[in-house]
C-alpha positions in Angstrom: 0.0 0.0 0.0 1.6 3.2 -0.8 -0.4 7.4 -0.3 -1.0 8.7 -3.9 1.6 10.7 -3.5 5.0 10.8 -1.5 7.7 13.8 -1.6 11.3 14.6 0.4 11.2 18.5 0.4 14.3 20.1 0.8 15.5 24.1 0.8 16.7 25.2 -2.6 18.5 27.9 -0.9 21.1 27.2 2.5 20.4 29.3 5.8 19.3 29.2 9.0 16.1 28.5 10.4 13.8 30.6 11.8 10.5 29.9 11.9 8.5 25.9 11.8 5.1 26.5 10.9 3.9 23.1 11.0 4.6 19.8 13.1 4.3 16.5 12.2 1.0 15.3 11.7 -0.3 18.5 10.6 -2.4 18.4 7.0 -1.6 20.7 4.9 -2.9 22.7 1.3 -1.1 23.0 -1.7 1.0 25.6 -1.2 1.3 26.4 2.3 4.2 27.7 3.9 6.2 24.7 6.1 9.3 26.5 7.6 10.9 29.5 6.3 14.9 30.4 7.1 16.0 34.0 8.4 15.0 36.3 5.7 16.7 39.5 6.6 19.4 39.5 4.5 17.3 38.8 1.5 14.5 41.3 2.2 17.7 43.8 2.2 19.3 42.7 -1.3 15.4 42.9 -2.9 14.7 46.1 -0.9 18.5 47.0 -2.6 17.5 45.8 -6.2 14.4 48.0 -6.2 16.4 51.1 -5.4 18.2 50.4 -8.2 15.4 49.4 -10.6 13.5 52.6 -9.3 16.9 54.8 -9.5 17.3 53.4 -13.7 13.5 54.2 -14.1 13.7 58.1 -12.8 17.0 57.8 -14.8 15.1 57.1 -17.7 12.1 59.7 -17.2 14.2 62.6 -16.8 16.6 62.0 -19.9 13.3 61.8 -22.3 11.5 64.4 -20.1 14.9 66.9 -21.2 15.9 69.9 -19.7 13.3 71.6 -17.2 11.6 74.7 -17.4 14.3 76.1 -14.9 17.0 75.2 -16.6 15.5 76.4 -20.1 14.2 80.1 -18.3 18.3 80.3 -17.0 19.5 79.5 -20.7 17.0 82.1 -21.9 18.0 84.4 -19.0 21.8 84.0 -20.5 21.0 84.6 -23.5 19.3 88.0 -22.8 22.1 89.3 -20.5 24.8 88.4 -23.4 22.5 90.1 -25.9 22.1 93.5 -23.4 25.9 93.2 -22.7 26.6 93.4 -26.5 28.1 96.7 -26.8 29.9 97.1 -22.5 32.7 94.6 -22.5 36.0 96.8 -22.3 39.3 95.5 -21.7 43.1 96.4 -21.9 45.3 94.5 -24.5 48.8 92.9 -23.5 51.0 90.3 -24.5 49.6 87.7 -22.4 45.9 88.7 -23.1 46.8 88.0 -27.0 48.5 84.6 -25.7 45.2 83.8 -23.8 43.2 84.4 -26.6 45.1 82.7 -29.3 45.1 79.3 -26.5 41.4 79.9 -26.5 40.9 79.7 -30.2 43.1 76.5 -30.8 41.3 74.8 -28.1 37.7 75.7 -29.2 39.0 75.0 -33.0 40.2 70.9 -31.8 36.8 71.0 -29.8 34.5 71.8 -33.2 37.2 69.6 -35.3 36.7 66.6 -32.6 32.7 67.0 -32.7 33.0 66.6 -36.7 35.4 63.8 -36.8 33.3 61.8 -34.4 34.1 59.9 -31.2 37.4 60.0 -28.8 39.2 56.3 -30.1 40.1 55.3 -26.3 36.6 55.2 -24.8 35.9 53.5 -27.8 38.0 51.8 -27.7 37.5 50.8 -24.2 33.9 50.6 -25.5 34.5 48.1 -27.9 36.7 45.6 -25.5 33.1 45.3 -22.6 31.0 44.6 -25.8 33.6 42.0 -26.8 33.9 40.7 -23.0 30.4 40.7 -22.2 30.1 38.6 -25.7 32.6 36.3 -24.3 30.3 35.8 -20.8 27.2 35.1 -22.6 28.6 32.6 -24.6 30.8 31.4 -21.5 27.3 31.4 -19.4 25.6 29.7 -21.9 27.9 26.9 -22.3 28.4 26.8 -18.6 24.3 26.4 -17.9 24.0 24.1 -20.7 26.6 21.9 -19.3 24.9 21.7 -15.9 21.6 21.1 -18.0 23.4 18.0 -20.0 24.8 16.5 -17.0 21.9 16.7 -14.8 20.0 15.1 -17.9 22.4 12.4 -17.7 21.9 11.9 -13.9 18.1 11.6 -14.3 18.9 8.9 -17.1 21.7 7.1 -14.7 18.9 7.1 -12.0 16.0 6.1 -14.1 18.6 2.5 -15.5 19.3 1.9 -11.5 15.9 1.9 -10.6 14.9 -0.7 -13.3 17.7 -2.8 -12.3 16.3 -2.4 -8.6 12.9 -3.3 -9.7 14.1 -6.3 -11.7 15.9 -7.5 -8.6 13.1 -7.2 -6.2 11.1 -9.0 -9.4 13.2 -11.8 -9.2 13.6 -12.0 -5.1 9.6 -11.5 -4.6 8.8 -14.8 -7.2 11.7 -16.6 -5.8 10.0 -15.9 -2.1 6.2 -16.6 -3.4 7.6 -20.4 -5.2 9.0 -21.2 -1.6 5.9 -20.3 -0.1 4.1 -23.0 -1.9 6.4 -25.8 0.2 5.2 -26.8 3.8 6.9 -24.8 6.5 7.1 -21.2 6.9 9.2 -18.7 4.7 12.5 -18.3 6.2 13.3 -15.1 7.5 16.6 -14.8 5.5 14.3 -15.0 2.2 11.5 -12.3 4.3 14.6 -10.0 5.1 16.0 -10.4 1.4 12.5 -9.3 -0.1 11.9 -6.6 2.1 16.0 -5.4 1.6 15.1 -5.5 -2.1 12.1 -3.1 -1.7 13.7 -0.9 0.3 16.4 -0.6 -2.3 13.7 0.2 -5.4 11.8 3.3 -3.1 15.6 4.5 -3.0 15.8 4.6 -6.3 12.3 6.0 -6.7 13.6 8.6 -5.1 16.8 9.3 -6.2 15.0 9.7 -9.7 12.8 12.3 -8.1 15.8 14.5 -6.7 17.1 13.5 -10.2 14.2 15.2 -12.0 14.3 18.2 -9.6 17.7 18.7 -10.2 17.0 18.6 -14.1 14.4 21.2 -13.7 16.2 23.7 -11.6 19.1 23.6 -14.1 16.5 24.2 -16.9 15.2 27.3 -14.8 18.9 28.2 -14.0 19.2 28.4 -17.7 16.9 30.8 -18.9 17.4 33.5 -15.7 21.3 33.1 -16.2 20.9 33.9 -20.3 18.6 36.5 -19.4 21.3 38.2 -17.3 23.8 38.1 -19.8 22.1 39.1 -22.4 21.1 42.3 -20.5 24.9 43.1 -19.6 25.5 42.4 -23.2 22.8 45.0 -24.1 23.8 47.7 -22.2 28.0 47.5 -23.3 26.3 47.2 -26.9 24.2 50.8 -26.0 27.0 52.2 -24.3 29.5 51.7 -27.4 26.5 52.9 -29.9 26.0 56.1 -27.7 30.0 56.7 -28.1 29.7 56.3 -31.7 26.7 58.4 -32.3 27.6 61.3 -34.2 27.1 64.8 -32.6 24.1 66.5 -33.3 23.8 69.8 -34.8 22.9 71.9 -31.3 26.5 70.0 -29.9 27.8 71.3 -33.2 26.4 74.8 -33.2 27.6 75.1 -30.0 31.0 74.8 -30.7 31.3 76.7 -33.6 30.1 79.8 -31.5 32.5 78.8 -29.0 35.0 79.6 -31.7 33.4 82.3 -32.7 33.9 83.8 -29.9 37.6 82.9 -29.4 37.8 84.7 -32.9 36.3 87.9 -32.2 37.8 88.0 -28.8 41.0 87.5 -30.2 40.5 90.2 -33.4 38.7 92.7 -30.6 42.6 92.5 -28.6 44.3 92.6 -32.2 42.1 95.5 -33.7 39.9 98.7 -32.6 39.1 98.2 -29.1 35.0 98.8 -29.9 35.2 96.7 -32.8 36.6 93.8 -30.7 34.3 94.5 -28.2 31.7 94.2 -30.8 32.5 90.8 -32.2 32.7 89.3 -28.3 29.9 90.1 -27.4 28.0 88.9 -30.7 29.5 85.6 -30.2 28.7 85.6 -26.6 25.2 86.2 -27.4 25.5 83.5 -30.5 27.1 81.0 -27.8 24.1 81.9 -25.4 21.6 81.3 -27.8 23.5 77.9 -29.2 23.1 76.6 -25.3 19.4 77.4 -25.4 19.1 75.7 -28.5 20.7 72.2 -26.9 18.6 72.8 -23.8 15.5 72.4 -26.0 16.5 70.1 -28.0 14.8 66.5 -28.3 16.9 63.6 -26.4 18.9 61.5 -28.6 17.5 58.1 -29.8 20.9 56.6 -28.8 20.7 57.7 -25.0 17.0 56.4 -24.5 18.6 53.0 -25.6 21.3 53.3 -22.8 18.8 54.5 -20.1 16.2 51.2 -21.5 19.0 48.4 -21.2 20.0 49.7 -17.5 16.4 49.4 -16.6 16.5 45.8 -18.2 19.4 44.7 -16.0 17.9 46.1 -13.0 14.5 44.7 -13.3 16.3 41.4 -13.9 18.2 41.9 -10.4 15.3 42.7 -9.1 13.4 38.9 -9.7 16.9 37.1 -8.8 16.0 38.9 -5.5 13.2 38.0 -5.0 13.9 34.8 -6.7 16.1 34.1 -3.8 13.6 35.4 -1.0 11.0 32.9 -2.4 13.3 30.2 -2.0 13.8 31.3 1.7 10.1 29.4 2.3 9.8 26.0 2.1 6.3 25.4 1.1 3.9 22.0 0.0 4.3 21.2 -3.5 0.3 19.6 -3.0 -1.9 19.1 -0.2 -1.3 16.4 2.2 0.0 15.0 5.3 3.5 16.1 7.7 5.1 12.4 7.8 8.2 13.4 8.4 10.3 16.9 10.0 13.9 17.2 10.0 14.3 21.2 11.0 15.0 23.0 14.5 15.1 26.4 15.5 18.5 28.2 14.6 19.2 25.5 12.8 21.7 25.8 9.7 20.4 24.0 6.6 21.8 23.9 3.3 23.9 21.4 0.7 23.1 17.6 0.5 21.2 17.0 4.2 18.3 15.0 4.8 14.8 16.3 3.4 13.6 19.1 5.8 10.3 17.4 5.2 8.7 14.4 3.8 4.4 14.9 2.9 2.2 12.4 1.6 -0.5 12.6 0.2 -3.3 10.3 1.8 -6.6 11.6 0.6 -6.0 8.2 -1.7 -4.3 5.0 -1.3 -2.7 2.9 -4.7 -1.8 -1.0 -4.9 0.6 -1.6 -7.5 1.1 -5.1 -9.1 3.7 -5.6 -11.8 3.1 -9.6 -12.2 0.6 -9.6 -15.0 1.5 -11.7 -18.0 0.3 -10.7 -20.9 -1.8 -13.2 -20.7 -4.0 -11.8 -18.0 -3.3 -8.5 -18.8 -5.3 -8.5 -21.7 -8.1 -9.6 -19.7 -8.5 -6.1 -17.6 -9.1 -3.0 -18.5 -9.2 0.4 -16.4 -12.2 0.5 -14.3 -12.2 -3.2 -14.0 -13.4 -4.6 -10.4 -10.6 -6.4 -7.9 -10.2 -7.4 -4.4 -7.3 -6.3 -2.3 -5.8 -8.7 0.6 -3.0 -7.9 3.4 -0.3 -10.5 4.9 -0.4 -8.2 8.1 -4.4 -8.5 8.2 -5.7 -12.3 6.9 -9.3 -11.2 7.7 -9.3 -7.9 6.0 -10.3 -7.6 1.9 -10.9 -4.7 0.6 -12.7 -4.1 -2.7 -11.0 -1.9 -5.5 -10.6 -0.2 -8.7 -7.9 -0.7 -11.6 -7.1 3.1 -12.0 -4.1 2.5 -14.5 -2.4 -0.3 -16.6 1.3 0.5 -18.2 1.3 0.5 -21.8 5.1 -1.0 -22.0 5.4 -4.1 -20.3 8.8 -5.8 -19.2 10.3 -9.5 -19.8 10.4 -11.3 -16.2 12.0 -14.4 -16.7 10.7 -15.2 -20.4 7.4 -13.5 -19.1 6.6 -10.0 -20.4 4.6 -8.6 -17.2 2.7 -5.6 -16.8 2.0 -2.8 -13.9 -1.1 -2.7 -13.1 -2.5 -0.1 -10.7 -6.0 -0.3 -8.2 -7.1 2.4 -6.1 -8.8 0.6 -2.7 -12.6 1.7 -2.2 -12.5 2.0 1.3 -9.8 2.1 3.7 -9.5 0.1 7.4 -7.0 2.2 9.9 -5.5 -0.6 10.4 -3.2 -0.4 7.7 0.0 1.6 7.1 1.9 3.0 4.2 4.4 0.5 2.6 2.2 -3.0 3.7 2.7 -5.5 1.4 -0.5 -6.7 -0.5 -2.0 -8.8 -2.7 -4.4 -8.2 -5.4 -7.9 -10.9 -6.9 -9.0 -9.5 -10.3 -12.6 -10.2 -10.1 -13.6 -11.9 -13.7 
């Protein structure tokens, strides 16, 4: 007799325990939390990762919002005062005023020559080498998770060939026991012991496949968050270096060229007529003014919208590998059933390959399974099909059942191919425990 269902629950996460919210015994739903580990640390990295996520957001909004109306009313306000201060600059000319004015010029000329030729090569360059590295991590990540996908495919297989072998030793062992049966005497407890060994050996193997399944899963989930990091990181170098290679737009441009406007007539108002000079300085002022209005106005670059989106990207997806983690802080029912089994204390430090914090089972249903049909028989039954079910514990008990399932795939059994069949038990006596052996009557 086994429950319908049977887990060993374990923390995905390691820790230390700080709160049982169930005992033994206790039934409990689908879902419900079990124990949960000390969660402090990991309210604090999600509380962390939506700082972030909220700081690239605001990011975000104020580079497509542009400048404010502040800022645009003090461009304007500059604009005016250089416009009103067109015709009042004065100054006295000397050697070093002329040397400060050429230095001026040059240095505003390599600024407008930069802006046309495009982008500084050594933060490109620099740009360039964190697209290629972050490249080189997706592809590393990517092998790395697929790896730990393939091998924990392979354990699942290894597990899934040891627990046939199991089953076709127990086979053997359980026939060998029932043919001894048949001669006077009872069993002897060797051959019992054997039997029983041989059980116990197949439900370890049951449930090594189920940890190997769980591990398969995780690694398929560890997959597709770990790409999706990568890929973010890879995103945002990618912006980064586009943003660097963007050409300057024609406000950055016009900007510049009044700066060496300015230079210019500042330089020819110290060479020439003092008023003249004067003149030309303070035109270009009010050009330079107007150029920096101009830029504060402007429409945000396409390019730096992308930069501000990927860094958003990456921090939602620290974000939910926060609170990932904090999820994995509860242990919780993967379906509704019954406490058999509770391996956590109080301050307890859990974590790695320990025994299941839990086991549950679920007993709103009991199954007898049979794996002795020939084909013979088997072709006899059919789902639905009436049966009666016996105990060697009980002599006097029988209950009537249901077959609920019959394998399509069969197995040879010494020159035999035999078949699982499965019957669900109408009633129950409480009497019985899990794990009783049992023997099942198909009823004609």
């Amino acid at each position: 007799m086994r429950p319908l269902r049977q887990s060993e629950l374990r923390f995905e996460v390691g820790g230390t325990v700080a709160e049982l919210l169930v005992a033994e015994g206790d039934a409990v739903a689908e879902g419900d939390p079990l124990a949960r580990l000390d969660t402090r640390d990991l309210e604090l990295a999600v509380e962390q990762a939506r700082a972030a996520l909220g700081e690239a957001r605001a990011a975000y909004a104020q580079l497509e919002a542009g400048a404010s109306p502040e800022e645009i009313a003090a461009a304007q306000a500059r604009r005016d005062q250089a416009a009103a201060q067109l015709a009042q600059t004065q100054g006295g000319v000397t050697a070093s005023d002329i040397a400060a004015a050429q230095a001026q010029l040059r240095e505003a000329n390599e600024r407008l020559a930069q802006l046309r030729r495009g982008a500084d090569p050594e933060p490109v360059a620099a740009a360039r080498a964190q697209v290629s590295q972050a490249q080189a991590s997706l592809a590393t990540q990517r092998d790395a998770l697929a790896a730990a996908k393939v091998q924990a495919e392979s354990q699942l297989t290894q597990a899934a060939n040891s627990l046939r072998t199991l089953q076709d030793e127990y086979s053997r062992v359980y026939w060998d026991n029932r043919e001894l049966e048949k001669y006077p005497g009872d069993l002897p407890q060797a051959h019992k012991d054997m039997e029983a060994a041989a059980l116990r050996q197949v439900q370890n193997a049951e449930e090594a496949m189920r940890q190997a399944q769980t591990a398969l899963d995780q690694a398929r989930q560890a997959e597709v968050s770990g790409n999706q990091a990568a890929q973010a990181q890879l995103a945002e170098a990618q912006a980064n270096l586009d943003n660097l290679l963007a050409a300057a737009d024609p406000d950055q441009i016009a900007a510049a060229q009044a700066q060496v406007a300015l230079a210019q007539a500042n330089l020819d108002r110290l060479r020439g007529p003092e008023r003249a000079g004067q003149v030309e300085a303070a035109d270009a002022a009010a050009r330079a003014a107007q150029a920096s209005l101009d830029q504060a106005i402007a429409p945000t670059r396409g390019v730096d919208l992308e930069v501000a989106q990927a860094r958003i990207q990456s921090a939602e997806v620290g974000l939910r590998q926060a609170e990932r983690a904090l999820e994995k802080a509860t242990l919780r029912a993967p379906f509704a059933g019954l406490i058999g089994e509770l391996n956590l204390h109080i301050g307890e430090a859990v974590g790695g390959a320990s025994a299941p914090a839990a086991v549950i089972a679920d007993t709103s249903a009991w199954k007898v399974e049979t794996d002795n049909l020939t084909e013979r028989d088997v072709v006899r039954l059919a789902v639905g099909a009436p049966a009666t079910i016996s105990f060697d514990a009980l002599p006097d008990l029988s209950l009537p059942g249901t077959v609920s399932a019959i394998k399509p795939l069969g197995k040879d059994s010494y020159g035999d191919i035999t078949y699982t069949v499965t019957v669900i038990p109408s009633n129950w006596d409480p009497r019985l425990r899990p794990q009783m052996s049992a023997s099942v009557t198909f009823v004609p």
